[in-house]
Backbone and ligand atoms as CSV (ligand in chain L), in Angstrom:
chain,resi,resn,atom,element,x,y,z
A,1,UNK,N,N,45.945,76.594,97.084
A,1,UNK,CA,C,45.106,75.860,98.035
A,1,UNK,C,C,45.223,76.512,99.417
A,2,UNK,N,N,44.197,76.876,99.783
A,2,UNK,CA,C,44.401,77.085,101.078
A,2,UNK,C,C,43.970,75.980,102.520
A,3,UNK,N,N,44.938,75.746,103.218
A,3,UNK,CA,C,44.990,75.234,104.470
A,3,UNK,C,C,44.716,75.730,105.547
A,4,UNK,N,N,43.685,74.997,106.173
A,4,UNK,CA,C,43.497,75.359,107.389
A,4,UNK,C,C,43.826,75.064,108.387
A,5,UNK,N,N,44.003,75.281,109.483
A,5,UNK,CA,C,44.755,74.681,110.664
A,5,UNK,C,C,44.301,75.448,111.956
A,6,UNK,N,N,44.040,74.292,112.989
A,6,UNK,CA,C,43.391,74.818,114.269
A,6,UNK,C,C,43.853,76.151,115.388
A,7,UNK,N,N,43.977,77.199,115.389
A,7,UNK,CA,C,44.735,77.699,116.495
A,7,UNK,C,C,44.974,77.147,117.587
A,8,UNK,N,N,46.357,77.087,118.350
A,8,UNK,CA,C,46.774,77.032,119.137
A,8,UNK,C,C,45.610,77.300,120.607
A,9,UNK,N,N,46.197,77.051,121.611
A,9,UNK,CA,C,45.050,77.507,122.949
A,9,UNK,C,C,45.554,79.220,122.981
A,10,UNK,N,N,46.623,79.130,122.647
A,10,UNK,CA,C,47.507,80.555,123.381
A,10,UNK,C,C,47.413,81.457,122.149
A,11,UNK,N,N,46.984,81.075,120.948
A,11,UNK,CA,C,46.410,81.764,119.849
A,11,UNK,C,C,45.261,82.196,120.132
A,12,UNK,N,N,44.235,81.659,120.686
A,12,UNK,CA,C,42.743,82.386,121.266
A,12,UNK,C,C,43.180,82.829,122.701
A,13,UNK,N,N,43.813,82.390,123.667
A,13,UNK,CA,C,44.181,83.632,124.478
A,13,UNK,C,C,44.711,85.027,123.532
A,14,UNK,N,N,45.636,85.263,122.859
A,14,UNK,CA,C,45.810,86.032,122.792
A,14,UNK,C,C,44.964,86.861,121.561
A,15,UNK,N,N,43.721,86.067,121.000
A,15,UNK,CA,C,42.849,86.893,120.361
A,15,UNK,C,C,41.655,87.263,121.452
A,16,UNK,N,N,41.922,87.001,122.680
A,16,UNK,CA,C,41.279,87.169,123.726
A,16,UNK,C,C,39.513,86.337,123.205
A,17,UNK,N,N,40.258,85.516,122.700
A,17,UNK,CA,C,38.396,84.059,122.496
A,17,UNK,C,C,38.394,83.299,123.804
A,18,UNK,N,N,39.724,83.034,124.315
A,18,UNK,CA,C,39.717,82.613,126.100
A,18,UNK,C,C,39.799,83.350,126.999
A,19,UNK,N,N,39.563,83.573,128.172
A,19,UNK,CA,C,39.911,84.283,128.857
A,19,UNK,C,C,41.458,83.995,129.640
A,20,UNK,N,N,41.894,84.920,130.142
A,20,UNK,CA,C,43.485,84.532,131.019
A,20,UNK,C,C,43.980,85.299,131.585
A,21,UNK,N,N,44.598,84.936,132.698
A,21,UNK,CA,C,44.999,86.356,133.425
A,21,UNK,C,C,46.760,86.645,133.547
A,22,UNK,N,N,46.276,88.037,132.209
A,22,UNK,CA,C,47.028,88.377,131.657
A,22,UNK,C,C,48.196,89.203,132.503
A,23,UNK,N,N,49.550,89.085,132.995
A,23,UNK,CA,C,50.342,89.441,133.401
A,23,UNK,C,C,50.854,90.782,133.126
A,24,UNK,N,N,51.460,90.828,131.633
A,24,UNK,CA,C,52.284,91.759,130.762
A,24,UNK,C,C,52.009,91.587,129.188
A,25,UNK,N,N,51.824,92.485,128.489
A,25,UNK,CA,C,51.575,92.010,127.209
A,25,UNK,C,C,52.632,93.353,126.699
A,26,UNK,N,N,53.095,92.939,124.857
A,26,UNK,CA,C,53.084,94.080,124.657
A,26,UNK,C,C,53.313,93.967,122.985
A,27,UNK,N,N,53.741,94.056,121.780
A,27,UNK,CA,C,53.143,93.813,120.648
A,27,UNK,C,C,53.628,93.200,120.382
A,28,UNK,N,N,54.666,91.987,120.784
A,28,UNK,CA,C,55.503,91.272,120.656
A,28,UNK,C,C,55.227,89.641,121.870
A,29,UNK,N,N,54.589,89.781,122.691
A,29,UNK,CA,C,54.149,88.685,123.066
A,29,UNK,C,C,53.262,88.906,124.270
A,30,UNK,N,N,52.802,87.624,125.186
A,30,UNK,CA,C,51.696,88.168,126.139
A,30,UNK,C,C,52.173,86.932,127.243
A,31,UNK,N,N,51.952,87.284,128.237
A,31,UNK,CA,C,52.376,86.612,129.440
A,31,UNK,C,C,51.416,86.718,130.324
A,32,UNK,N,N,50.777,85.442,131.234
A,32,UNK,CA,C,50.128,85.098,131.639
A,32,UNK,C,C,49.872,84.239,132.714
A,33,UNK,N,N,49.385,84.226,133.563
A,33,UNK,CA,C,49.747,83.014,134.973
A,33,UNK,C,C,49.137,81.594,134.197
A,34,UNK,N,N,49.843,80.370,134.639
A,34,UNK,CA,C,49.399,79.181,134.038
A,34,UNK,C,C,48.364,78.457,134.856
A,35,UNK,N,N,47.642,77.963,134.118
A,35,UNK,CA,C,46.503,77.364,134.413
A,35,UNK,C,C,46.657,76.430,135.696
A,36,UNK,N,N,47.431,75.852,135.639
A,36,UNK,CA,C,48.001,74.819,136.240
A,36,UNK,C,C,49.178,74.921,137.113
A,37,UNK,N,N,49.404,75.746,138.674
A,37,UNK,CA,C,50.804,76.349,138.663
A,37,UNK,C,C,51.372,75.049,138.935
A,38,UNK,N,N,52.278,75.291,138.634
A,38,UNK,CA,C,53.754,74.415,139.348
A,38,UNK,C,C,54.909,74.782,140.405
A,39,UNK,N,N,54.409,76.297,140.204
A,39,UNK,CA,C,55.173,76.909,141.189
A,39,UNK,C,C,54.499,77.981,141.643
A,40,UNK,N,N,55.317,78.842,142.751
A,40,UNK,CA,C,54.398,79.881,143.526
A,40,UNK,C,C,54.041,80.535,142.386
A,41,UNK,N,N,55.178,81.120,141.765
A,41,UNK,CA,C,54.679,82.501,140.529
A,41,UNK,C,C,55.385,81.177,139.431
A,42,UNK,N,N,54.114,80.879,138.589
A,42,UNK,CA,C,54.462,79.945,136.987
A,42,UNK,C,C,53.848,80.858,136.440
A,43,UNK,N,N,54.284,81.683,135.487
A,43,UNK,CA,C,53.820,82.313,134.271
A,43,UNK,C,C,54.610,82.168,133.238
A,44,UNK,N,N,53.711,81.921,131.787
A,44,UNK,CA,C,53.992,81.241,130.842
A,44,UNK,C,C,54.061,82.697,129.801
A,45,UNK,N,N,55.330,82.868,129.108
A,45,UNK,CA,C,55.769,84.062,128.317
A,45,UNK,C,C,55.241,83.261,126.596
A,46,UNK,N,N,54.801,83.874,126.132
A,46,UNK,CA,C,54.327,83.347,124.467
A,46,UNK,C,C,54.369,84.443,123.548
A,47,UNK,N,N,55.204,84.409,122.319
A,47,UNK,CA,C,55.497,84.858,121.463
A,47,UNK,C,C,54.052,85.112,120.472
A,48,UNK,N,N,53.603,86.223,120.317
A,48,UNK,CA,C,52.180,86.375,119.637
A,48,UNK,C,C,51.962,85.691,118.254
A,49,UNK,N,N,53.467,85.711,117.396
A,49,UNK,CA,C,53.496,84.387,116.497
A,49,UNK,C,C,53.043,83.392,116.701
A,50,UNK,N,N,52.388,82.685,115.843
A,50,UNK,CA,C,52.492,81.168,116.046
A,50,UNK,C,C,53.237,80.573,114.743
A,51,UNK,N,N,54.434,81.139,114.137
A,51,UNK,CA,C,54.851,80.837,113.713
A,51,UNK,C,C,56.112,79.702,114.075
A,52,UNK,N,N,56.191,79.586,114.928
A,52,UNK,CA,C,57.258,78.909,115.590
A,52,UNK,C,C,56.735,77.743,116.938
A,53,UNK,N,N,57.076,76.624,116.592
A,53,UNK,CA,C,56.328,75.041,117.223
A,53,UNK,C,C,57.111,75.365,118.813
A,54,UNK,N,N,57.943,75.845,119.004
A,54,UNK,CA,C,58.591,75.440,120.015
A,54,UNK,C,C,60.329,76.271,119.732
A,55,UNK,N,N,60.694,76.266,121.223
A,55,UNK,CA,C,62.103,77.495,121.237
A,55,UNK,C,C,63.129,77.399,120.105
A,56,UNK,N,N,62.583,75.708,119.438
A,56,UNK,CA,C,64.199,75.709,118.544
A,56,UNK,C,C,64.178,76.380,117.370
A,57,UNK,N,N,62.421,76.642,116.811
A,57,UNK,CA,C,62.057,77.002,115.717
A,57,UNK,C,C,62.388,78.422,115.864
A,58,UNK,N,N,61.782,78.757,117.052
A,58,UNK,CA,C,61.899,80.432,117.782
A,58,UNK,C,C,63.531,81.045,117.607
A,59,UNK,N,N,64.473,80.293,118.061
A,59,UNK,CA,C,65.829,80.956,118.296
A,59,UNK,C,C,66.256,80.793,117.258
A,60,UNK,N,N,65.981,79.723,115.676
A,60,UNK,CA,C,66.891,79.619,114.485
A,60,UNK,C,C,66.145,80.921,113.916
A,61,UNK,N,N,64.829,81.311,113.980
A,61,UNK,CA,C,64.423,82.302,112.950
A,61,UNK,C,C,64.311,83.623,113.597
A,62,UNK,N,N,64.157,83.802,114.772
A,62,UNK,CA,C,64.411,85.047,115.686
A,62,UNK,C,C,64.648,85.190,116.647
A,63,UNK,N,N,66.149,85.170,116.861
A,63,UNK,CA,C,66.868,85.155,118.186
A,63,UNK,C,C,66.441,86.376,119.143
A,64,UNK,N,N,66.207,87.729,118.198
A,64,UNK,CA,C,65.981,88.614,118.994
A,64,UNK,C,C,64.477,88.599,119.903
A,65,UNK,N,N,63.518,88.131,119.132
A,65,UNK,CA,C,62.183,87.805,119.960
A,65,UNK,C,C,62.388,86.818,120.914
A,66,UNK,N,N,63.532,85.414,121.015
A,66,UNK,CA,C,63.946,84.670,122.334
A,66,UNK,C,C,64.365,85.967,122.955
A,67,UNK,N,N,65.502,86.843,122.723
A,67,UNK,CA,C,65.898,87.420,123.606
A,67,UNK,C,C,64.711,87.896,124.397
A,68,UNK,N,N,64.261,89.103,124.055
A,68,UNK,CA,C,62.949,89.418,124.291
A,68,UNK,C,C,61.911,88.471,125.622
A,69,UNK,N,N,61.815,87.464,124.529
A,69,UNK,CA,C,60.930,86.536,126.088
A,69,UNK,C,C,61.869,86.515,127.221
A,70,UNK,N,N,63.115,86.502,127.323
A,70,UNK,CA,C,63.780,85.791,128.490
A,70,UNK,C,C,64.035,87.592,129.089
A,71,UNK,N,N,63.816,88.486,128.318
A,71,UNK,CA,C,63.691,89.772,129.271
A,71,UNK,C,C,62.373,90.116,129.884
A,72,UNK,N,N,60.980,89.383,128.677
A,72,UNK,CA,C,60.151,89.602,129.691
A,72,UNK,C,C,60.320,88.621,130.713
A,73,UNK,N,N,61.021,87.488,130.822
A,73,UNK,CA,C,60.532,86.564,131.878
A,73,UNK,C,C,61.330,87.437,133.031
A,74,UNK,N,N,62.406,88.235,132.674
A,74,UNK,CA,C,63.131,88.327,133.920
A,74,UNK,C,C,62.249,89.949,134.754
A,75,UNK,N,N,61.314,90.362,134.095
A,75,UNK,CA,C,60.555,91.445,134.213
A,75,UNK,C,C,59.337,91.055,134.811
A,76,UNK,N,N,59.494,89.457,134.663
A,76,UNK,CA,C,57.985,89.476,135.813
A,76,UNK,C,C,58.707,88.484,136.891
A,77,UNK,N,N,59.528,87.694,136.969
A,77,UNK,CA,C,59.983,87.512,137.913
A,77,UNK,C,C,60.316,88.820,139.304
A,78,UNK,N,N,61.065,89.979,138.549
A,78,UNK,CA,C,61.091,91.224,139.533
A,78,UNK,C,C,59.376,91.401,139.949
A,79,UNK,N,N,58.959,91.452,139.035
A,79,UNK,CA,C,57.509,91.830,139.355
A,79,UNK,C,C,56.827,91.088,140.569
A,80,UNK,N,N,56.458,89.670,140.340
A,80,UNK,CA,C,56.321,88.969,141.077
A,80,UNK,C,C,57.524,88.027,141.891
A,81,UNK,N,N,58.454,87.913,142.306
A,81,UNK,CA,C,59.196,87.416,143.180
A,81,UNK,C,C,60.290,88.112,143.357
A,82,UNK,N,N,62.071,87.312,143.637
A,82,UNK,CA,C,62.973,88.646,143.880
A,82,UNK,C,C,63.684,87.967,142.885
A,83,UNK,N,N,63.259,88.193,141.675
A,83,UNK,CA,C,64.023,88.852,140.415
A,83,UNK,C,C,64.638,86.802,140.310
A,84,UNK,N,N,64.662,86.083,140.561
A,84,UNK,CA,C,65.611,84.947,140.308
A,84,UNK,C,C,64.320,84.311,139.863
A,85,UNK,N,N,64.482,83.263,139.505
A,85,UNK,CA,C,63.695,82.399,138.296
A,85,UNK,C,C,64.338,81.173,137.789
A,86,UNK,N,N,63.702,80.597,137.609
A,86,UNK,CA,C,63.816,79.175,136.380
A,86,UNK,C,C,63.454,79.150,134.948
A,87,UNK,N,N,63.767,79.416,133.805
A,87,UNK,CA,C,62.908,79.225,132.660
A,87,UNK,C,C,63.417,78.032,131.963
A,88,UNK,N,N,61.817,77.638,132.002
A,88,UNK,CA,C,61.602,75.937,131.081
A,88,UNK,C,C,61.109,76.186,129.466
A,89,UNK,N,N,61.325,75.914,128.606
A,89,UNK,CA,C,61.312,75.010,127.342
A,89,UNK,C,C,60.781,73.893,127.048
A,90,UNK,N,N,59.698,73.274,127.367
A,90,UNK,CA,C,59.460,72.394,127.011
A,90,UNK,C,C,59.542,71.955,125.774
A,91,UNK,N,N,60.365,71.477,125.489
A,91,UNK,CA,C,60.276,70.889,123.341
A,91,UNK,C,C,60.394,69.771,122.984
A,92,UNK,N,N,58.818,69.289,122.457
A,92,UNK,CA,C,58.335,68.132,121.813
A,92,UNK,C,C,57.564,66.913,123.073
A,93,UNK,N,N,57.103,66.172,122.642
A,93,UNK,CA,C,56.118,65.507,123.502
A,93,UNK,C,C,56.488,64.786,124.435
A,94,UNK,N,N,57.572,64.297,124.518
A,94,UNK,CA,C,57.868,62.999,125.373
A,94,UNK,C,C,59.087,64.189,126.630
A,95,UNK,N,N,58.933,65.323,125.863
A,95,UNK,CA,C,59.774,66.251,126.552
A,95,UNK,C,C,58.447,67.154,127.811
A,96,UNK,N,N,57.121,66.682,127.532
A,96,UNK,CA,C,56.008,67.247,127.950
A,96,UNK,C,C,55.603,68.546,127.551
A,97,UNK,N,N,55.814,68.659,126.404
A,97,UNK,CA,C,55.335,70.128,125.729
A,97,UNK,C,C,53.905,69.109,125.627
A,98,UNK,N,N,52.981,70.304,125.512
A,98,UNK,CA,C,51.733,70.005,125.334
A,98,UNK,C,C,50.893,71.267,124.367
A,99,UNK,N,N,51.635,72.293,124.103
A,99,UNK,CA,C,51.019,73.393,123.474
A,99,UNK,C,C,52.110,73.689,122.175
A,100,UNK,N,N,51.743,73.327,121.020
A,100,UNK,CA,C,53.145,73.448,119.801
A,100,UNK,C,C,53.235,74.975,119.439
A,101,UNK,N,N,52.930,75.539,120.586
A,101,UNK,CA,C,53.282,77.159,120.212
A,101,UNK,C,C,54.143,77.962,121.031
A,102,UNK,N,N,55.536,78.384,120.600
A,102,UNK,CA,C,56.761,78.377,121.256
A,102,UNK,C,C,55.898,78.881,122.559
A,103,UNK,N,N,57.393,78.524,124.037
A,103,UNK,CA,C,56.413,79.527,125.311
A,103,UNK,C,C,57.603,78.776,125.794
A,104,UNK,N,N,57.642,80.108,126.918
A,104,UNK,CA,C,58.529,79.456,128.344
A,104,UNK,C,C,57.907,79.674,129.438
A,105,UNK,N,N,58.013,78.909,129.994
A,105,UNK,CA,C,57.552,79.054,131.453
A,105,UNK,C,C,58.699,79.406,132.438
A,106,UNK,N,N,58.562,80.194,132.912
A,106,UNK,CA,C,58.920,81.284,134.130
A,106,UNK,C,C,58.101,80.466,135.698
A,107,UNK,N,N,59.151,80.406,136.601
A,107,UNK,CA,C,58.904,79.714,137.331
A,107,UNK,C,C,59.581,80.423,138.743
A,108,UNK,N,N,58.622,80.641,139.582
A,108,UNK,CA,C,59.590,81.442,140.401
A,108,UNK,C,C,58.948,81.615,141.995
A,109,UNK,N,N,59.582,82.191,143.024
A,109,UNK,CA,C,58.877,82.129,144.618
A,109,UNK,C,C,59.096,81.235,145.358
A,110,UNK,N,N,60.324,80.655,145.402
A,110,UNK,CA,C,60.793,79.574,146.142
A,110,UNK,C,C,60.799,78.107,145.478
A,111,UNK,N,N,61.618,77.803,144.911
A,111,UNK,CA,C,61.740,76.605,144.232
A,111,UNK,C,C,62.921,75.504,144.783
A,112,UNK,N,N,62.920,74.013,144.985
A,112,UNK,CA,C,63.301,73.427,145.509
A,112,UNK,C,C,64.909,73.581,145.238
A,113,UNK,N,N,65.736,73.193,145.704
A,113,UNK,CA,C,67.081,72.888,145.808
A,113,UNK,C,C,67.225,72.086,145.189
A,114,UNK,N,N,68.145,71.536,143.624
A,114,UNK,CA,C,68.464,70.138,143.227
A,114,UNK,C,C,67.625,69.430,142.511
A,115,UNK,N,N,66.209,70.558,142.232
A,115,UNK,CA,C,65.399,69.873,141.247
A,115,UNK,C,C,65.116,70.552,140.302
A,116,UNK,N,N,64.930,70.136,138.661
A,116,UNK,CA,C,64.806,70.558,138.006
A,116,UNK,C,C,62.977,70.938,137.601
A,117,UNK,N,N,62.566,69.824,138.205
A,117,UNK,CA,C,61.195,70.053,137.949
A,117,UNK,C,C,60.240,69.963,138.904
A,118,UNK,N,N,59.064,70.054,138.996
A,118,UNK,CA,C,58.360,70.217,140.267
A,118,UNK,C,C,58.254,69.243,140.847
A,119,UNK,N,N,58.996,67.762,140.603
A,119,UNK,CA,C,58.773,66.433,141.124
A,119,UNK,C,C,60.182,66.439,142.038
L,1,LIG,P1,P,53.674,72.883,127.752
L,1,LIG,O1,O,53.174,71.657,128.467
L,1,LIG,O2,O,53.285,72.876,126.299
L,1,LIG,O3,O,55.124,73.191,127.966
L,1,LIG,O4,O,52.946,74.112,128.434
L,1,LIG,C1,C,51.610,74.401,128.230
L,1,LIG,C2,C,51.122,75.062,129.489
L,1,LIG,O5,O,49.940,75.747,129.183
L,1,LIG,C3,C,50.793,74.064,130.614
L,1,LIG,O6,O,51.593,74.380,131.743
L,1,LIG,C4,C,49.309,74.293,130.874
L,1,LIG,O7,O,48.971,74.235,132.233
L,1,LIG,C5,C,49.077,75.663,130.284
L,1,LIG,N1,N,47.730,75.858,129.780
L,1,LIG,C6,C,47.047,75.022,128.946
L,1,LIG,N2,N,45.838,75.539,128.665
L,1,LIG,C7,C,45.766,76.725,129.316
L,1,LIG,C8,C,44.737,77.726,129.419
L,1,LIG,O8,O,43.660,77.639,128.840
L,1,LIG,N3,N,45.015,78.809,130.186
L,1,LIG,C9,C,46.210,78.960,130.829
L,1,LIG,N4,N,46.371,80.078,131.563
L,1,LIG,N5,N,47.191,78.039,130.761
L,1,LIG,C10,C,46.968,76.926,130.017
């Protein structure tokens, strides 16, 4: 039987069916400024899999592709700010993930003192 199932948003970004402005890509994932910033530089790192819902699925079945994201995140942080950063995880709904396709957000350019989130 075959099943079908909707792509992800960040699945048609990265079949380029959306448009996005694409940061860093490379055959292993694609990084992108977020729609929505939260911070000066928010860019959201995504694993070109969509095999994996979110980081926990990501780090039990391929630690080395987490590694990976958290080197690209620290590669556009240099890029865009001075190299220091925040990376978020959002995992599962009430946690405010809103996209079930692993991703971190990279957060960076002056971020508050003592807060974890943009509130
Ligand atoms: P989550 O809430 O799942 O942790 O993160 C999903 C992120 O994707 C949100 O920060 C949201 O602003 C961003 N986002 C959702 N749709 C789009 C889109 O079409 N383009 C871009 N660039 N970002 C998006």
């Amino acid at each position: 039987m075959v099943v079908m199932t909707q792509s992800s948003i960040f699945t048609r970004i990265i079949e380029r069916e959306i448009p996005a402005d694409v940061v860093y890509e490379d055959d292993r994932v694609i990084a992108f400024n977020d729609i929505a910033p939260q911070a000066p530089v928010h860019v959201v790192v995504v694993p070109k899999t969509a095999d994996y819902a979110n980081v926990v699925e990501l780090a039990a079945a391929d630690p080395g592709l987490l590694a990976h994201v958290v080197g690209v995140a620290k590669r556009v942080a240099d890029e865009r700010a001075n190299g220091e950063f925040r990376l978020v995880f959002n995992t599962g709904e009430s946690a405010g993930q809103t996209v079930f396709h692993a991703h971190a957000h990279v957060l960076a350019g002056g971020l508050a003192e003592g807060t974890l989130g943009s509130k």
